[in-house]
C-alpha positions in Angstrom: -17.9 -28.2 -7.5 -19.1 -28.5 -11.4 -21.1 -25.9 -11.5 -20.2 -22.3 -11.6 -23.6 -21.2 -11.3 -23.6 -22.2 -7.8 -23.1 -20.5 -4.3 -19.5 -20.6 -3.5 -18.8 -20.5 -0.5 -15.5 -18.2 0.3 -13.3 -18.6 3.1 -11.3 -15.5 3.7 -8.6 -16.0 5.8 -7.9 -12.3 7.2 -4.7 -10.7 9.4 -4.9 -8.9 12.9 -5.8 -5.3 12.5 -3.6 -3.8 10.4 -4.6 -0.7 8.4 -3.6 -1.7 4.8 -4.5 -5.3 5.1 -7.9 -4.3 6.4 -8.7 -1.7 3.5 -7.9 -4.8 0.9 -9.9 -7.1 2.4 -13.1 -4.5 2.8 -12.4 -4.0 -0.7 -12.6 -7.3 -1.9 -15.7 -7.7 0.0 -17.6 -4.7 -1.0 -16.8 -5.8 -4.7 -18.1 -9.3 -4.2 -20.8 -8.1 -2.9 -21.5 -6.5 -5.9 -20.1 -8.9 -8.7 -21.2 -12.3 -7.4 -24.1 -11.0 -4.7 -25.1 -14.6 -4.3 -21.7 -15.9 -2.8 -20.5 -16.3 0.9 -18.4 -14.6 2.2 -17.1 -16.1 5.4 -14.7 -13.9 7.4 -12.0 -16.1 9.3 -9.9 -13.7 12.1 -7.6 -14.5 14.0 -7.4 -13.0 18.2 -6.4 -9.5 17.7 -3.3 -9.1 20.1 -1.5 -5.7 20.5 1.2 -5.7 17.4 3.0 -2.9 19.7 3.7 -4.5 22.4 7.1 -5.4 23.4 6.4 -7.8 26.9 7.2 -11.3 25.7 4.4 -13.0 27.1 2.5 -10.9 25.0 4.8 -11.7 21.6 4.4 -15.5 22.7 0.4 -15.4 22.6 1.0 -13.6 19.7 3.5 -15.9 17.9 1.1 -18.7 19.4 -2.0 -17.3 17.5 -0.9 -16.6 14.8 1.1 -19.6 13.8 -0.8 -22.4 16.0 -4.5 -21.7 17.1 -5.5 -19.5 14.1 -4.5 -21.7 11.3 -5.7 -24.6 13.4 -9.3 -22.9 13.3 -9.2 -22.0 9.4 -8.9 -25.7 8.6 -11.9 -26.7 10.5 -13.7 -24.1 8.7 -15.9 -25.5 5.9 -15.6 -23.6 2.5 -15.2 -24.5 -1.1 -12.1 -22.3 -1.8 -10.0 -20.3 0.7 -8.5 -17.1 -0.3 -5.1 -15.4 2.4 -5.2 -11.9 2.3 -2.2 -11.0 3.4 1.3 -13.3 1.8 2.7 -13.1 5.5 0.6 -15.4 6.6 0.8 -17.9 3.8 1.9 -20.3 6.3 -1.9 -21.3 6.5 -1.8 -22.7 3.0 0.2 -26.0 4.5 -3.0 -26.1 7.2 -5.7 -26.0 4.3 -3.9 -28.3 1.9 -4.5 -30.9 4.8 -8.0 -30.6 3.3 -7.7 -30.8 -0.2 -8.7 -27.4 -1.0 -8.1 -25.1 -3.4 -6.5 -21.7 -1.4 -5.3 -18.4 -3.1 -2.6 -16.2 -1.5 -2.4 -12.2 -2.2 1.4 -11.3 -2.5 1.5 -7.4 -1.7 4.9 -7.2 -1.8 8.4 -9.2 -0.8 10.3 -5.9 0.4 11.2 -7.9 3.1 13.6 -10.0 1.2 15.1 -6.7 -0.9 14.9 -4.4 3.0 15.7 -7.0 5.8 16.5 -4.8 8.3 12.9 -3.6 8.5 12.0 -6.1 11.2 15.2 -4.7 13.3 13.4 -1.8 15.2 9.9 -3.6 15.7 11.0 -6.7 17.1 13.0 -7.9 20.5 14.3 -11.3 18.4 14.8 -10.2 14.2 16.7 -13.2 13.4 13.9 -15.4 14.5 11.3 -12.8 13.3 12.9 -13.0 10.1 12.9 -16.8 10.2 9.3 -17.0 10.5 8.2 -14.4 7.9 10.3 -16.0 5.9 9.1 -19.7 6.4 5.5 -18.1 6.2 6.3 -16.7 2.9 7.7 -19.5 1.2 4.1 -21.9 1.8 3.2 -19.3 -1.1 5.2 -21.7 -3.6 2.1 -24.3 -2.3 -0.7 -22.3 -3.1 -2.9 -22.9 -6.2 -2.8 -19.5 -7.5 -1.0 -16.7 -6.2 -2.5 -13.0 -7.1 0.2 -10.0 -7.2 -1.1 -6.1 -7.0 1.9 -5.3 -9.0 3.7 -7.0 -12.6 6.9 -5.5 -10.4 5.5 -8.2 -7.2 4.8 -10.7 -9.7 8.5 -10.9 -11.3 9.6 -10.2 -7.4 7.2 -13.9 -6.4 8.9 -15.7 -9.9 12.3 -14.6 -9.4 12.8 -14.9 -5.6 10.2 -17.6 -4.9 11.0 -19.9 -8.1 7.3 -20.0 -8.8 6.0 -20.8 -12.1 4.5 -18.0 -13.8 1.1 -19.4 -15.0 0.3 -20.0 -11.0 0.7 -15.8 -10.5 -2.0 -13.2 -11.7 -1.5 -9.7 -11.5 -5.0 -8.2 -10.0 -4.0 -4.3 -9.0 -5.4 -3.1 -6.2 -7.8 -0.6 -6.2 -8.8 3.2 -4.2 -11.2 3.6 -1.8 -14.4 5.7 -3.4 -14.5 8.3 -0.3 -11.2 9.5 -1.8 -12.5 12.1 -4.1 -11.5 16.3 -4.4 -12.6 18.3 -1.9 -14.5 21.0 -2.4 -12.6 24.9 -2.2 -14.1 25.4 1.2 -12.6 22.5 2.8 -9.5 23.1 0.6 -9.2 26.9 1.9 -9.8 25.8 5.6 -7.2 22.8 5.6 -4.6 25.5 4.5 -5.7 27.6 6.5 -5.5 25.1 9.5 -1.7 24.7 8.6 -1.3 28.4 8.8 0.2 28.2 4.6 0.8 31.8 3.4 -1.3 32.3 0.2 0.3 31.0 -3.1 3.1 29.0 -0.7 3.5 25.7 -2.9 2.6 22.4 -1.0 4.1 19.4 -1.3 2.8 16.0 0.6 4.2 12.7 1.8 2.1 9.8 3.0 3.8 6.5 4.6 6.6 5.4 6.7 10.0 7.3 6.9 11.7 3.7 5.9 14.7 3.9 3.8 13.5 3.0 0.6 11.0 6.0 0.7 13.9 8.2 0.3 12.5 10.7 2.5 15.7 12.3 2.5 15.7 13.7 -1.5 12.3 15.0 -0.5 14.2 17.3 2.2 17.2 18.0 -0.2 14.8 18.6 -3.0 12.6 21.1 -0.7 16.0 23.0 0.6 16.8 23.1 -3.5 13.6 24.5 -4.1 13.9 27.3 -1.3 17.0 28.0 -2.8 15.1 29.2 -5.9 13.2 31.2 -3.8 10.1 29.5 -4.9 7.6 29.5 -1.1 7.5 26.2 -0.2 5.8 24.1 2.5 6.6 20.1 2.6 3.2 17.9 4.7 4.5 14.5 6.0 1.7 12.4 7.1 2.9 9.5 9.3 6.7 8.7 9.7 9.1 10.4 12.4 11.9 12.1 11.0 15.0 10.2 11.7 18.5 12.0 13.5 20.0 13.1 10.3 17.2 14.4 8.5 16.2 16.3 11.8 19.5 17.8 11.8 19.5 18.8 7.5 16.5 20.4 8.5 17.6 22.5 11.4 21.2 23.3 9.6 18.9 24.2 6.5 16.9 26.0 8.6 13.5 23.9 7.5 11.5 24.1 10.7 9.2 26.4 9.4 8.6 24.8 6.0 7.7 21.9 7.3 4.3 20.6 8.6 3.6 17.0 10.0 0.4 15.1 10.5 0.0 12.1 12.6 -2.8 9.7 13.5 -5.1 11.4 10.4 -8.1 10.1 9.6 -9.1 9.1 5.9 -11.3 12.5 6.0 -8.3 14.8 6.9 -6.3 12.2 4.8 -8.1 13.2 1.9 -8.3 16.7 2.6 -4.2 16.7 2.7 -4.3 15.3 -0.6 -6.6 17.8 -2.2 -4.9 20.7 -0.6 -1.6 20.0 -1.7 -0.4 20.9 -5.0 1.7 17.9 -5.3 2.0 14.5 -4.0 6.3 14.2 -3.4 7.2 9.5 -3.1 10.6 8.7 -4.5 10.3 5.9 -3.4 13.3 3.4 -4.0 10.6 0.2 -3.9 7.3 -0.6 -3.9 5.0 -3.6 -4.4 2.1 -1.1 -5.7 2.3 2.0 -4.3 -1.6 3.1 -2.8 -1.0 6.9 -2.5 -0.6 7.4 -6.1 -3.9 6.1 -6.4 -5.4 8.2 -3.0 -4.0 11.4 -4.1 -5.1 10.9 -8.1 -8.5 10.3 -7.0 -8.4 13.7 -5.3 -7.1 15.4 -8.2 -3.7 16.0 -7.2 -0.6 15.5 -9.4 2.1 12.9 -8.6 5.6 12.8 -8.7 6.9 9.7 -7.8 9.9 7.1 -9.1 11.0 5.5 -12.8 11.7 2.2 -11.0 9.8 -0.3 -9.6 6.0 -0.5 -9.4 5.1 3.2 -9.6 5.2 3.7 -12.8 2.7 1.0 -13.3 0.1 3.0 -10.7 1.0 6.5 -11.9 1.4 5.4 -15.5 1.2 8.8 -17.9 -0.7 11.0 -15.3 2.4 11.3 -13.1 5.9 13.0 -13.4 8.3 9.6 -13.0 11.7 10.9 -12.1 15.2 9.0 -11.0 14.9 8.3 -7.3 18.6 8.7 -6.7 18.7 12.4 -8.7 17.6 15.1 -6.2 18.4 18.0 -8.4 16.0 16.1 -11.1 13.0 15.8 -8.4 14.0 19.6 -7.5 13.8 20.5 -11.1 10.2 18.6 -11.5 8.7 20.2 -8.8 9.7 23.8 -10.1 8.5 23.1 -13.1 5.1 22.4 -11.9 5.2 25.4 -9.6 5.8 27.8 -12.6 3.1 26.0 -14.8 -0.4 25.7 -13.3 -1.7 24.1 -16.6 0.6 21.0 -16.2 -0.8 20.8 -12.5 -4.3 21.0 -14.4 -3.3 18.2 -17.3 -2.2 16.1 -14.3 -5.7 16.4 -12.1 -7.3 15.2 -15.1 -5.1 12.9 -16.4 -5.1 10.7 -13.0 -8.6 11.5 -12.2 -9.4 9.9 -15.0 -6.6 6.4 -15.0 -7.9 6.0 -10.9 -11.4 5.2 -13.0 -9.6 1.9 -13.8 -8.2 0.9 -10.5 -11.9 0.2 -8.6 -13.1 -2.8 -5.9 -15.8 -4.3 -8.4 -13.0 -5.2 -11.1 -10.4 -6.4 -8.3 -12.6 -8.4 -7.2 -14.7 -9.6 -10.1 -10.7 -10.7 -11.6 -10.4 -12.5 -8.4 -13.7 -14.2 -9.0 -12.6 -15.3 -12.3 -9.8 -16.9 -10.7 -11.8 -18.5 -8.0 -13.8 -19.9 -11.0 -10.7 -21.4 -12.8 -9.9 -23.5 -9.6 -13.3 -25.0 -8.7 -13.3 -26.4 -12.8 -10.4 -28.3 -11.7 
C-alpha cells in the first residue's frame, strides 16, 4: 500500500474470552473507530473453549485450537496488516509471515519468565505448558513491531527477548470511560451494603492473590494499623486467601475487618473503588498495572510500589512505597487516614493524569505505527 489515505484494512487477531484481553481489544476498537473511522476492522477469534476445564480431551481441543486451526484460519484471512492482541499468542506471527505481511504483537507483560510457577496450579502438564507459552512468546522476536503498555515491559521484551529496541514502542494502555466517581448516594449505600461503621477507614485490593501482589504486607500492614487503633476495614475483590494468610488473619483476629467481593461487575467494581478511601497494590511486578488507572478515575488515592511499572501508571498522584517494607506501607496509610486533604490532593491529582491514559490516543499511537509499516 502507498497511500495512507486509504482504507486499511486491519486484521485483529483476538484471544478466547478472557477478561483483560477483551477490555484491550474493545479499547482499541472503540478508539479506531473514532481516530481512523474509515478503516476495517476485522475481528479474527478463535473457538472459545472452557479455559477451566481440567478433562484432557477438553485441554487437547483446546491446545489444538489454539495452536493449529486458529492460526491456520488467520492466514487465510485477507488484510493489509495484522495486529495480535495478546503476546501469548504470538505464535501466529510465523503463520502470517507465510504471507508476507506486516503483523504487530502487544506484549502485556513477560511475568511468566520472572513468576514461572504461575502455570503450576492451572495446568495438569506445567512443563509442557510452559514450553508452549514460551515458544509462543519468542515468535515476538519475528514480528515487525512490537507495542509494550509499560517502558518496564519494553526493557523486560529487550532484555529477555534480545529484541532490538527501535522494533518496540511503548503505547500505555488506557481506562475504561464508565469508570468515573460515584455519586454520595451510591457511595453511602455501597458502605452501607458492607455493614462499615461510620468513619471506619477502607482500604481495597483488586486482582489475583499471586505472589508478586504481596497480599501478605497488605494483611501485616492492616494488623499494624489496628494496632494503632485507627478502624480499619481491608475489601479484596477477586483472589482467595491462601493457608497462611487465612491463618495471620484468624491468629490476628482479622475476620471482622475484612470484606471480600467475588464475581463483581464493572458497576459494583467501580462503586468499590469510589467507596474506599484507598486503593492498597504492593505489588512486587507488574507489566502496567490497570487498577491504578480504575481506581484514579474514580477519584480514589493510590498506594502502590517504587519498583516496576507502577510508578509509571501512578506517576506523582500516588503514594509509591518499598514493597518489601510493611511498617512503611503501615505508616502511608496512617498518614492518609489522619490527613483528609492529602486524600483530597490525591483524587485530584489522579483524576486529572487518568485524562492522559484514554482509548482514542492508544489507539491513534497504534495507528501511527500501523502507518510506518505499510510505507515500507
Amino acid at each position: 500500500m502507498n497511500s495512507t489515505s486509504q482504507t486499511v484494512q486491519v486484521g485483529l487477531v483476538r484471544t478466547m474470552p478472557h477478561f483483560s484481553m477483551d477490555v484491550y481489544a474493545e479499547g482499541l476498537i472503540s478508539g479506531f473507530r473514532t481516530r481512523q473511522p474509515d478503516w476495517k476492522i476485522v475481528e479474527l477469534r478463535p473457538k472459545a473453549v472452557d479455559r477451566r476445564s481440567r478433562s484432557v480431551s477438553v485441554r487437547a481441543t483446546k491446545a489444538h485450537e489454539r495452536f493449529w486451526n486458529f492460526p491456520k484460519r488467520v492466514q487465510q484471512q485477507s488484510a493489509d496488516i495484522y495486529h495480535i492482541v495478546d503476546h501469548s499468542d504470538a505464535h501466529i506471527v510465523r503463520w502470517i509471515k507465510k504471507k508476507n505481511k506486516p503483523v504487530v504483537v502487544t506484549c502485556h507483560d513477560l511475568i511468566n519468565y520472572f513468576y514461572p510457577q504461575n502455570l503450576q496450579g492451572s495446568v495438569r502438564l506445567p512443563f509442557i505448558s510452559d514450553r508452549l507459552w514460551r515458544s509462543a512468546v519468542e515468535a515476538m522476536q519475528l514480528a515487525d513491531t512490537i507495542i509494550a503498555v509499560s517502558s518496564t515491559t519494553a526493557k523486560d521484551v529487550g532484555k529477555l527477548l534480545n529484541v532490538e529496541s527501535n522494533r518496540v514502542v511503548v503505547v500505555p494502555n488506557a481506562v475504561d470511560p464508565a469508570f468515573t466517581p460515584a455519586s454520595t448516594e451510591e457511595i453511602q449505600a455501597f458502605r452501607q451494603q458492607l455493614n462499615v461503621p461510620p468513619r471506619t477507614f477502607c482500604c481495597l485490593n483488586v486482582g489475583s492473590n499471586h505472589p508478586r501482589k504481596n497480599v501478605s504486607a497488605i494483611l501485616q500492614a492492616i494488623y499494624l494499623l489496628k494496632q494503632q487503633n485507627v478502624p480499619v476495614q481491608f475489601w479484596k475483590i477477586s483472589g482467595t486467601f491462601n493457608p497462611d494468610q487465612e491463618a495471620f488473619i484468624q491468629e490476628h483476629d482479622l475476620s471482622n475487618d475484612i470484606r471480600r467481593l467475588d464475581n463483581v461487575d464493572d458497576t459494583t467494581l467501580r462503586q468499590a473503588y469510589s467507596a474506599a478511601d484507598v486503593l492498597v497494590a504492593p505489588s512486587f511486578h507488574e507489566g502496567f498495572g490497570l487498577t491504578l488507572l480504575e481506581a484514579m478515575a474514580c477519584g480514589t488515592p493510590v498506594l502502590t510500589s517504587n519498583v516496576s511499572a507502577m510508578p509509571e501508571v501512578a506517576g506523582e498522584a500516588g503514594l509509591l512505597v518499598n514493597p518489601n517494607a510493611t511498617q512503611e506501607i503501615a505508616d502511608c496509610l496512617q498518614r492518609l487516614y489522619k490527613d483528609p486533604s492529602l486524600q483530597q490532593q490525591l483524587s485530584i491529582k489522579g483524576l486529572e493524569r487518568t485524562q492522559r491514559f484514554s482509548w482514542d490516543n492508544a489507539a491513534g499511537d497504534i495507528a501511527e505505527i500501523y502507518k510506518e509499516l505499510l510505507k515500507k
